[in-house]
PASEBA-1860 file (N, C-alpha, C; in nm, 3 decimals):
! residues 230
1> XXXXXXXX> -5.680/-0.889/-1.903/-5.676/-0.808/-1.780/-5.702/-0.898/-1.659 ~ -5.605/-0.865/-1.567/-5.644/-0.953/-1.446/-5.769/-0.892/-1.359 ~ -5.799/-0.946/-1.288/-5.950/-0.937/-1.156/-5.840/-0.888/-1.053 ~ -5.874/-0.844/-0.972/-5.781/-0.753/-0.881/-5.917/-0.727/-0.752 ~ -5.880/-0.809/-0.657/-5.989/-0.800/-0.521/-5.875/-0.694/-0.403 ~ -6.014/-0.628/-0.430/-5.977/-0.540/-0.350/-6.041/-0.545/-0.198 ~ -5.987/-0.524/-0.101/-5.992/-0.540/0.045/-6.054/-0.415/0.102 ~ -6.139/-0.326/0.109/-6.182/-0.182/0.156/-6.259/-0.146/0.262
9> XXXXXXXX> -6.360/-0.006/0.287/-6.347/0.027/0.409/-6.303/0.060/0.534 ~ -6.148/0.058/0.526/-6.113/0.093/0.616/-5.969/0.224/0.581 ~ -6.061/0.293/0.589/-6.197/0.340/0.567/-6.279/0.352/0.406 ~ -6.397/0.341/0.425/-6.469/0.362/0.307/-6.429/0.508/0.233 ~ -6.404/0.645/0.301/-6.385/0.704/0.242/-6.299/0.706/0.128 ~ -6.150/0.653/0.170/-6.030/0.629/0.068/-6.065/0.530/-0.043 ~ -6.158/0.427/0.006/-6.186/0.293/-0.050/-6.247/0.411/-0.219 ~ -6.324/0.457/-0.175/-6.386/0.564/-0.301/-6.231/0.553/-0.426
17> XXXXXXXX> -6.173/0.613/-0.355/-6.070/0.662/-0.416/-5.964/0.554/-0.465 ~ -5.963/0.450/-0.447/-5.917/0.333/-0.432/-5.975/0.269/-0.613 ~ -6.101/0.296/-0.586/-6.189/0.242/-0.695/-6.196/0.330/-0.813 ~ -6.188/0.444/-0.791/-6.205/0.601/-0.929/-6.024/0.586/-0.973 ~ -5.917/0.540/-0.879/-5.780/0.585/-0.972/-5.804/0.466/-1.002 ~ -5.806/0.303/-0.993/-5.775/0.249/-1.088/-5.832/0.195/-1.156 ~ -5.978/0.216/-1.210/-6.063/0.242/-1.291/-6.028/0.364/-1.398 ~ -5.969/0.463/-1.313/-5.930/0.581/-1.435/-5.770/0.530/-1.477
25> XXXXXXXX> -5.740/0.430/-1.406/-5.607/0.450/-1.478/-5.586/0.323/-1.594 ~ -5.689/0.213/-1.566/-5.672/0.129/-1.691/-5.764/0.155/-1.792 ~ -5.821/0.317/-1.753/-5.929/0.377/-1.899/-5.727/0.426/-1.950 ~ -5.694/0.530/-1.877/-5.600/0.565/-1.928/-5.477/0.483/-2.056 ~ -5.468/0.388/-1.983/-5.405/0.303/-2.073/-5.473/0.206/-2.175 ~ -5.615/0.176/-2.190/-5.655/0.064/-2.287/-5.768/0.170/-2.352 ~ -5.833/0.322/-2.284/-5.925/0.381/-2.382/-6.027/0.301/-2.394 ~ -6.110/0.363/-2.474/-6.263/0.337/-2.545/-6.349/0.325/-2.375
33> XXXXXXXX> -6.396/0.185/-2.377/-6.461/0.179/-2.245/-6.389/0.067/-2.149 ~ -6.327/0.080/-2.151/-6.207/-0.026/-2.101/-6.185/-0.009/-1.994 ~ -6.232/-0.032/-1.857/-6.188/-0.077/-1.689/-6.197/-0.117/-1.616 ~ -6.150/-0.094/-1.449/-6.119/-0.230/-1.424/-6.158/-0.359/-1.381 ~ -6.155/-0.475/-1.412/-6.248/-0.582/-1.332/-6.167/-0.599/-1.193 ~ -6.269/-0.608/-1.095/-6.264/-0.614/-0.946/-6.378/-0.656/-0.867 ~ -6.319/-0.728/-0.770/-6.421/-0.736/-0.659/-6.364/-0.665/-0.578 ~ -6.483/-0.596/-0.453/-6.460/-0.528/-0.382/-6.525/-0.595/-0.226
41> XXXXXXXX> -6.481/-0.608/-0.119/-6.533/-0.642/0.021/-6.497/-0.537/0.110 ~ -6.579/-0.434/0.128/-6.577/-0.309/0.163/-6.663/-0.371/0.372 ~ -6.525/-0.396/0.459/-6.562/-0.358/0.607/-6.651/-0.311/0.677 ~ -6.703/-0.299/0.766/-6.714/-0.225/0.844/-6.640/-0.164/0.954 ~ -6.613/-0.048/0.950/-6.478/0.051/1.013/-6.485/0.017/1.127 ~ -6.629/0.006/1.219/-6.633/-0.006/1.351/-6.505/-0.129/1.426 ~ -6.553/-0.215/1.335/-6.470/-0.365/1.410/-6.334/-0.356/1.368 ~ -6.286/-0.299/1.269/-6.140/-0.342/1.232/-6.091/-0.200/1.365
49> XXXXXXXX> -6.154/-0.071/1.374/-6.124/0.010/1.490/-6.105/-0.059/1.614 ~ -6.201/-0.159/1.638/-6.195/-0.188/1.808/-6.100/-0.328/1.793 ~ -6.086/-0.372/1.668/-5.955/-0.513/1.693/-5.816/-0.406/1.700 ~ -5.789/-0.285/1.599/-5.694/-0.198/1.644/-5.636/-0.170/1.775 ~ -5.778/-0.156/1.880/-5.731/-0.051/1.994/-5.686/-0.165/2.088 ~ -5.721/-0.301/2.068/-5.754/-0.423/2.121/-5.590/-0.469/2.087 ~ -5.495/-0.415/2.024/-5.404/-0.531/1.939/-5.459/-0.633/1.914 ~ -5.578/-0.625/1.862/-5.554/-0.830/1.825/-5.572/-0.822/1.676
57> XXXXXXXX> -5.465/-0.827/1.642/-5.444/-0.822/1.503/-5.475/-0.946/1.452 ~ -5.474/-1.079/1.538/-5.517/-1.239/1.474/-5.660/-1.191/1.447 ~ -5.765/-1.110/1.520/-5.848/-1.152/1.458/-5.883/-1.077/1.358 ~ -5.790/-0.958/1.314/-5.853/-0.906/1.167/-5.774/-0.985/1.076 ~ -5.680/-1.021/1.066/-5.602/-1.150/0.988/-5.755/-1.246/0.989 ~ -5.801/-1.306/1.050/-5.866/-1.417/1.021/-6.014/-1.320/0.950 ~ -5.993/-1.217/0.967/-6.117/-1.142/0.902/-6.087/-1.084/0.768 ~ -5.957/-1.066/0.743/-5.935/-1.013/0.594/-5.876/-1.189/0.525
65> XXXXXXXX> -5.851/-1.297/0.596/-5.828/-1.364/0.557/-5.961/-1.414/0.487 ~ -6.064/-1.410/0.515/-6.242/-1.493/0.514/-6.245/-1.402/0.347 ~ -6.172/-1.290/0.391/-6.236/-1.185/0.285/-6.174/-1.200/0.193 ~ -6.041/-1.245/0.139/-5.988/-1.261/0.037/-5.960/-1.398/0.001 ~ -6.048/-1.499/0.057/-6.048/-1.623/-0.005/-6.211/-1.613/-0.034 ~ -6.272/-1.555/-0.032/-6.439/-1.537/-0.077/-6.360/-1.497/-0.255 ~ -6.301/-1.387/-0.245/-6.279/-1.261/-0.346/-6.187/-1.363/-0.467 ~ -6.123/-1.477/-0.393/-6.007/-1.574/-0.486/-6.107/-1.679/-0.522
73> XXXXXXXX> -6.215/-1.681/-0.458/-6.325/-1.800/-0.506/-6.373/-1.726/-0.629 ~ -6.405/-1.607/-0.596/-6.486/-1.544/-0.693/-6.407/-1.486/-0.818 ~ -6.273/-1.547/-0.822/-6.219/-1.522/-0.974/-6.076/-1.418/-0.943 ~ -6.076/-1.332/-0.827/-5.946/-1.243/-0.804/-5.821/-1.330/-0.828 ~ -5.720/-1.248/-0.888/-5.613/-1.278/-0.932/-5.533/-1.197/-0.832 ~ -5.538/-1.122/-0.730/-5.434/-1.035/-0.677/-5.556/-0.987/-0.549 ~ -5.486/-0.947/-0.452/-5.528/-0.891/-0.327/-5.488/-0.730/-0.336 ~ -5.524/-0.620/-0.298/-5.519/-0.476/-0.333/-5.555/-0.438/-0.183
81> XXXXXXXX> -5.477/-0.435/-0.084/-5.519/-0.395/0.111/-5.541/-0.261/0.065 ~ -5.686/-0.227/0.119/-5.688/-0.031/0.082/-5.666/0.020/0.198 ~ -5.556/0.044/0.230/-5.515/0.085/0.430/-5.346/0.008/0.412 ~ -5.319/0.158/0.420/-5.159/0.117/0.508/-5.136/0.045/0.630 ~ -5.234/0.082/0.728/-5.204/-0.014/0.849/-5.244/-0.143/0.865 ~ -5.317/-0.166/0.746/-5.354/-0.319/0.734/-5.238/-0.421/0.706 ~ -5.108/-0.331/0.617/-5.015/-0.394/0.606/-4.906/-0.435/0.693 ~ -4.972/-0.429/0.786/-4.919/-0.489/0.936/-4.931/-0.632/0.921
89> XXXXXXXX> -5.016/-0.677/0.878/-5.036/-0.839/0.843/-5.021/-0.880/0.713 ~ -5.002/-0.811/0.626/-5.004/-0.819/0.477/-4.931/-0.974/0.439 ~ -4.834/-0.996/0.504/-4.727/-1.110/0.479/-4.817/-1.229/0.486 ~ -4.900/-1.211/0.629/-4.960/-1.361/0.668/-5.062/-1.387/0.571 ~ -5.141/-1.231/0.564/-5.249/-1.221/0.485/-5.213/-1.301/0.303 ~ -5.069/-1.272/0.275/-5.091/-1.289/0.130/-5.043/-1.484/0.156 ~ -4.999/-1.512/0.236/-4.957/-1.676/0.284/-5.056/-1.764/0.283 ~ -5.163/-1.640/0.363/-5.328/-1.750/0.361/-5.380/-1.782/0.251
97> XXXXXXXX> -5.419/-1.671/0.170/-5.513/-1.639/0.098/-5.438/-1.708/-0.045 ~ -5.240/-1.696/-0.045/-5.245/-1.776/-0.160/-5.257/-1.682/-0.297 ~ -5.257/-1.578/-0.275/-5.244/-1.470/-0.401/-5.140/-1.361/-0.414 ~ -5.095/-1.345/-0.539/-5.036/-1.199/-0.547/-5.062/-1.108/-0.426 ~ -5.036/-1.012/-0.339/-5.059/-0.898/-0.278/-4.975/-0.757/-0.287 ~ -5.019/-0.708/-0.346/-4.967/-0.554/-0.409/-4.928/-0.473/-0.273 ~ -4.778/-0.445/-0.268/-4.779/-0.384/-0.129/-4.790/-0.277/-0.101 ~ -4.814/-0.186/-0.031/-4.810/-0.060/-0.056/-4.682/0.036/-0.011
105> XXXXXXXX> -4.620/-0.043/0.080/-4.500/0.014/0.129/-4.383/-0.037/0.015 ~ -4.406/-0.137/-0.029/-4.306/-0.175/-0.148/-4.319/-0.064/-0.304 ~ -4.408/-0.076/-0.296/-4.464/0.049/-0.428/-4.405/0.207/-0.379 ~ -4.475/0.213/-0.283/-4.387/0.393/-0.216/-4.297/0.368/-0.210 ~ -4.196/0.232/-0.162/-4.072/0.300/-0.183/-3.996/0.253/-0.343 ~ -4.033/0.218/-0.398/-3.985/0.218/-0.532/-4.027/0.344/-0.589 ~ -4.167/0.414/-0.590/-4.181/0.591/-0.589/-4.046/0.659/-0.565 ~ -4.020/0.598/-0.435/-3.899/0.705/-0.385/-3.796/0.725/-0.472
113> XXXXXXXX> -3.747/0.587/-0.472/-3.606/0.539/-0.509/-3.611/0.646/-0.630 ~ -3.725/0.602/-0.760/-3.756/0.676/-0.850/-3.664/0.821/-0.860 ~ -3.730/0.864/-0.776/-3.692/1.006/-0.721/-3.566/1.045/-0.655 ~ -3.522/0.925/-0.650/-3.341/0.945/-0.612/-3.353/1.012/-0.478 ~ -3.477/1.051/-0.419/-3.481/1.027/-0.241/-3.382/0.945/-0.146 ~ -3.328/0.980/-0.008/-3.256/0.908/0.065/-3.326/0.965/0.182 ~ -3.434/1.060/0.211/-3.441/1.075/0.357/-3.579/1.105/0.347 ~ -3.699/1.057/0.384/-3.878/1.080/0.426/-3.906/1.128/0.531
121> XXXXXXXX> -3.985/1.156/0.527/-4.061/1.174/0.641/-4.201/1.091/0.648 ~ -4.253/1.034/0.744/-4.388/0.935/0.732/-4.453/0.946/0.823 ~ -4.603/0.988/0.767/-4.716/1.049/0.846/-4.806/0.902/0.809 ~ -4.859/0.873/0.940/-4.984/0.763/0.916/-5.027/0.745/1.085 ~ -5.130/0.646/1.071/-5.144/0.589/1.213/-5.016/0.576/1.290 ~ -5.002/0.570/1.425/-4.896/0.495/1.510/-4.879/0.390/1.493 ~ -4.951/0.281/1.411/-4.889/0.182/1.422/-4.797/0.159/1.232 ~ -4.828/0.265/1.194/-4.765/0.257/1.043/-4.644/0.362/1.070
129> XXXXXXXX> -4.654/0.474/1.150/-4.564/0.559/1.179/-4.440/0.483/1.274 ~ -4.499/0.383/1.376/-4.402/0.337/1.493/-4.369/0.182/1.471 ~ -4.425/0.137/1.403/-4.399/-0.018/1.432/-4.301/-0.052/1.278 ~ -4.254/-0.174/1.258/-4.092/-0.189/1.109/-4.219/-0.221/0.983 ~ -4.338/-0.246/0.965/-4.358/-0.293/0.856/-4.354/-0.220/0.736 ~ -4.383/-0.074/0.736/-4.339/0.007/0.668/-4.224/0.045/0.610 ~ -4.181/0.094/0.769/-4.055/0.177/0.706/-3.939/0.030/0.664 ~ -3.937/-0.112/0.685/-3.864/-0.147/0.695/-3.827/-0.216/0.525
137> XXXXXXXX> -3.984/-0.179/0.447/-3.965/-0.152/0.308/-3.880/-0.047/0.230 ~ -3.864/0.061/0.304/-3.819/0.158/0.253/-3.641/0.186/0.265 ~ -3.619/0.071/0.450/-3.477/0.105/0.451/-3.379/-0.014/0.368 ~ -3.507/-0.150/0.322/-3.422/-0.186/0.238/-3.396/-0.151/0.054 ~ -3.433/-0.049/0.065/-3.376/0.054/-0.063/-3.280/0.134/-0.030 ~ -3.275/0.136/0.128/-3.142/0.277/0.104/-3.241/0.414/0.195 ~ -3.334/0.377/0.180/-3.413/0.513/0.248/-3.465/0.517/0.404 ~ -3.400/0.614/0.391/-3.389/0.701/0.575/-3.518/0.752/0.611
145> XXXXXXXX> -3.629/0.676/0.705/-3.743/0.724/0.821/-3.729/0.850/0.871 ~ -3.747/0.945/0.874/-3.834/1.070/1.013/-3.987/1.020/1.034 ~ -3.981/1.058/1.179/-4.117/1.077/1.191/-4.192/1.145/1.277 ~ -4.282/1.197/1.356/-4.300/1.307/1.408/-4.270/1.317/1.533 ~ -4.297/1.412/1.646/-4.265/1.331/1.802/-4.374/1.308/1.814 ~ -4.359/1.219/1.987/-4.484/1.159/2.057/-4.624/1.231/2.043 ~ -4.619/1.399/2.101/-4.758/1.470/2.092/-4.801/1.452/1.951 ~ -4.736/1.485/1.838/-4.764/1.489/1.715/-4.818/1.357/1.664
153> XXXXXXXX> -4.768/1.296/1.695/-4.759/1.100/1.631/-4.926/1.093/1.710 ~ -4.961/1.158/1.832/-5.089/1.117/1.906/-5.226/1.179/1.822 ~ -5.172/1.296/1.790/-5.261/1.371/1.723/-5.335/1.359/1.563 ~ -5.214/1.314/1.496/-5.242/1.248/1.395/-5.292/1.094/1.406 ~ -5.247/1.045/1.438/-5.342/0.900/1.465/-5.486/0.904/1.502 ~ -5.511/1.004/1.614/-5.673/1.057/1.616/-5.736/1.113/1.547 ~ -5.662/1.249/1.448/-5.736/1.345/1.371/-5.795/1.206/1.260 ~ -5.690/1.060/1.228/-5.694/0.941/1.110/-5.837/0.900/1.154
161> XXXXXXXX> -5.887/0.852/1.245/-5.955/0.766/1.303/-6.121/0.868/1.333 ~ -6.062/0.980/1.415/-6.206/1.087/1.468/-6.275/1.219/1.306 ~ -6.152/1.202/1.247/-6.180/1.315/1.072/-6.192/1.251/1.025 ~ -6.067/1.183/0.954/-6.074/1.185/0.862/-6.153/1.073/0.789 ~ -6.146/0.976/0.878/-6.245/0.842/0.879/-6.388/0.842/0.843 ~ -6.419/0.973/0.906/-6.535/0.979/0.955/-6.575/1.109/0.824 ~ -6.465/1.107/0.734/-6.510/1.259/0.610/-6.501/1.390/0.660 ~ -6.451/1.409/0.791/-6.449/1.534/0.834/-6.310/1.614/0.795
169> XXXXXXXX> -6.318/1.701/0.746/-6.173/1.806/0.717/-6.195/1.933/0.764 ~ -6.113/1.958/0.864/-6.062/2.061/0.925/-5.996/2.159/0.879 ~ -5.985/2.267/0.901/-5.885/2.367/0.808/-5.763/2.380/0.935 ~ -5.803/2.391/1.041/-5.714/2.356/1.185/-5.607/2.233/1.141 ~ -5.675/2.147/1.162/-5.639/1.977/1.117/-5.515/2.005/0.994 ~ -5.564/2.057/0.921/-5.467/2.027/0.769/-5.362/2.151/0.819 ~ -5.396/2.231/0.906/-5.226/2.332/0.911/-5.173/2.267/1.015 ~ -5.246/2.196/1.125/-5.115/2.120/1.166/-5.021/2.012/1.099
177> XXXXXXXX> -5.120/1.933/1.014/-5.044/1.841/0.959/-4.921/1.937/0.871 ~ -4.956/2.027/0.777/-4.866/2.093/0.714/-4.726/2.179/0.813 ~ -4.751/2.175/0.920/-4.682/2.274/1.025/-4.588/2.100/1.033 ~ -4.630/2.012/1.077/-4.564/1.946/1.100/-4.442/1.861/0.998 ~ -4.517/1.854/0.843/-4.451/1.843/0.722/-4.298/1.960/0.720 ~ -4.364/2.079/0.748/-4.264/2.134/0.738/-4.115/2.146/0.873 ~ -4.169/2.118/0.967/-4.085/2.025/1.101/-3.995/1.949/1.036 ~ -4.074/1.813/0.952/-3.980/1.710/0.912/-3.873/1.740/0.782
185> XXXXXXXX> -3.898/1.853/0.752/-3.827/1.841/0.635/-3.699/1.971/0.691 ~ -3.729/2.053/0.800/-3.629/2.076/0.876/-3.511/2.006/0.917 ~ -3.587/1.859/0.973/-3.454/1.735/0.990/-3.430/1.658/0.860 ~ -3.429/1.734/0.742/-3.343/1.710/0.649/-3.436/1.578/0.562 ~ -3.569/1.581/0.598/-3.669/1.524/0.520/-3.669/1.586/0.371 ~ -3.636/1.487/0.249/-3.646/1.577/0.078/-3.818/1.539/0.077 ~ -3.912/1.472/0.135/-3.992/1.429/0.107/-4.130/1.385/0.206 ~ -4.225/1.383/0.153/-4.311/1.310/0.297/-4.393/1.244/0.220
193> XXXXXXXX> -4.388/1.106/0.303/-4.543/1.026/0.237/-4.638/1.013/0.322 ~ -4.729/1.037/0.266/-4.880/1.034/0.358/-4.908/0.935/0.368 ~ -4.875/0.824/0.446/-4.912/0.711/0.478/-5.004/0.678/0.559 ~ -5.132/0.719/0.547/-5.223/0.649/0.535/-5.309/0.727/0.414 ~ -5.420/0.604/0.365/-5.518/0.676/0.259/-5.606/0.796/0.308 ~ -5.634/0.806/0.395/-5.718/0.908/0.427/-5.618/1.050/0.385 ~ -5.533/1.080/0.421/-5.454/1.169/0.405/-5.433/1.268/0.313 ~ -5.456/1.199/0.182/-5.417/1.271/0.047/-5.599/1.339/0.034
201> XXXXXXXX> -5.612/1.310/0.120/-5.837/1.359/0.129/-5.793/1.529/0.199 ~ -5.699/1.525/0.286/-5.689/1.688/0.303/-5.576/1.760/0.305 ~ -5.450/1.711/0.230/-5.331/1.753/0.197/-5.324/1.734/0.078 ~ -5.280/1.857/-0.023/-5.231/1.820/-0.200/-5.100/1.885/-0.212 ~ -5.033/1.806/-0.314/-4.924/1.880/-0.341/-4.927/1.997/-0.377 ~ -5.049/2.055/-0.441/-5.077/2.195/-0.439/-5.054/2.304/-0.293 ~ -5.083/2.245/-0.165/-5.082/2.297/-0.070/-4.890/2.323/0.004 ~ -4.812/2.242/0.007/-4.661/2.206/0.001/-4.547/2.251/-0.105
209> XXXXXXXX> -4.453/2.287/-0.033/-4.382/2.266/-0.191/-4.214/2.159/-0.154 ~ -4.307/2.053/-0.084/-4.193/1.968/-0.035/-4.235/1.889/-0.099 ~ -4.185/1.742/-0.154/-4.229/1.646/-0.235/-4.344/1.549/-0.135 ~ -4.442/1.534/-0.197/-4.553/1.436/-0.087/-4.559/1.300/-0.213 ~ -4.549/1.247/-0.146/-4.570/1.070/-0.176/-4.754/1.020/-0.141 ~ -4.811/1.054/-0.190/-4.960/0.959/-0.212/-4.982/0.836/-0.226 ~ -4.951/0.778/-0.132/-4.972/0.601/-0.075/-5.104/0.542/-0.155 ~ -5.181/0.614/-0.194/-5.331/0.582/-0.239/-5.303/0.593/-0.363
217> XXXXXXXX> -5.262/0.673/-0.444/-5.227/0.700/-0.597/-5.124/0.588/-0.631 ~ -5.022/0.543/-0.569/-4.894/0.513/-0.560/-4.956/0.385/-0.585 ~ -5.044/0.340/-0.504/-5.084/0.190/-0.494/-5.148/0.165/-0.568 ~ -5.238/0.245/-0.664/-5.337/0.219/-0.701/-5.285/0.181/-0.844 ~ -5.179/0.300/-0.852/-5.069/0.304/-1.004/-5.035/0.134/-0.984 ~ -5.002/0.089/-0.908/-4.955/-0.032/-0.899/-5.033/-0.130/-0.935 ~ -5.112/-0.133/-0.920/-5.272/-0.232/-0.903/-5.266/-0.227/-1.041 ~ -5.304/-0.121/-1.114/-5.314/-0.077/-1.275/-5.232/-0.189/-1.354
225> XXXXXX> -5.090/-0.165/-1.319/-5.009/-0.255/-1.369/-4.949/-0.352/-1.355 ~ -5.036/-0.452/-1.265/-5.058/-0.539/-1.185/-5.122/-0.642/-1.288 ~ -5.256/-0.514/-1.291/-5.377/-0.567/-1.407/-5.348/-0.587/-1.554 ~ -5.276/-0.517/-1.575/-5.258/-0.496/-1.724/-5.087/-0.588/-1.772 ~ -5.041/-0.678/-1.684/-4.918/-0.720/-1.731/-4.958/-0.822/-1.757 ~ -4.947/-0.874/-1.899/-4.962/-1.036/-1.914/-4.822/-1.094/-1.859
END
């Protein structure tokens, strides 16, 4: 089994969740007491928030960079970013550091493809909703972006950062997001991925009956078999 360093906190909440699927998913596959080896370097939310609002993305690069050459000293075989919008740097990040990096936009859209999908919809921060690093995984499969308008795109990026960050769930909060799911799939969306981790914390496919993509499950499935491929 490989060591699999994982990058977290941002937010800690998802990071939880980050650690219970793929722990439950290489019990799933090896049984008895069997899971997963990892290091974990769990952030503090405050600073990677204010390099966000700041654009200075060099200096969380040089901060997840510190963090995953500690995690490659200490035996990691693979980098695991727990945050979609971290994968804004993911490229430089996996250049520095010199390791495997499990992507998360590469994994969702192989989900998709799966699914014989051609048109999403993608809910995350503004800078995972508006900027190519994402979606630009997805259009080289063949798969077609929606995404919300400006008021909407504002609202969700705050409810990410002021809720959900922070463990708060709204019952307000989750019918807009769902009001808006169902918007996108008006413009001919078969699908929506919740792109960011916090997300799948107050939307379930139980709640929808449009297909939702779980960026956090999705990745984590990945990580699993990441770990487990000789």
């Amino acid at each position: 089994m490989k060591i699999l360093g994982l990058i977290g906190g941002i937010s800690w909440v998802s990071t939880i969740d980050y650690y219970r699927m793929i722990n439950q998913g290489i019990n799933q596959k090896l049984g008895d007491l069997n899971f997963a080896e990892c290091i974990i370097h769990s952030f503090n939310y405050q600073d990677i928030k204010r390099n966000n609002d700041a654009e200075d993305w060099d200096n969380t690069l040089r901060m997840l960079t510190k963090a995953g050459l500690n995690m490659k000293n200490s035996g990691a075989q693979a980098i695991v970013l727990c945050a979609n919008t971290m994968h804004m740097i993911a490229d430089q990040l996996e250049q520095n550091v010199q390791l495997p990096l499990i992507h998360i936009a590469t994994s969702t859209a192989n989900s998709i493809s799966e699914r014989g999908l051609k048109k999403v919809g993608l809910l995350g921060t503004k800078f995972t909703m508006e900027r190519p690093f994402f979606r630009d995984k997805l259009t080289r499969q063949g798969i077609e972006v929606v995404i919300p308008d400006d008021n909407e795109r504002d609202f969700i990026h705050y409810s990410i950062f002021e809720e959900l960050g922070r463990n708060l769930f709204k019952a307000e909060t989750k019918q807009f997001y769902l009001n808006v799911m169902h918007k996108l799939a008006g413009q001919g969306a078969e699908g929506i991925i919740m792109g960011c981790t916090e997300i799948p914390l107050l939307i379930g496919q139980d709640d929808i009956d449009i297909p939702l993509f779980d960026t956090t499950q999705i990745h984590s499935e990945a990580a699993v078999a990441f770990a487990l491929n000789d």
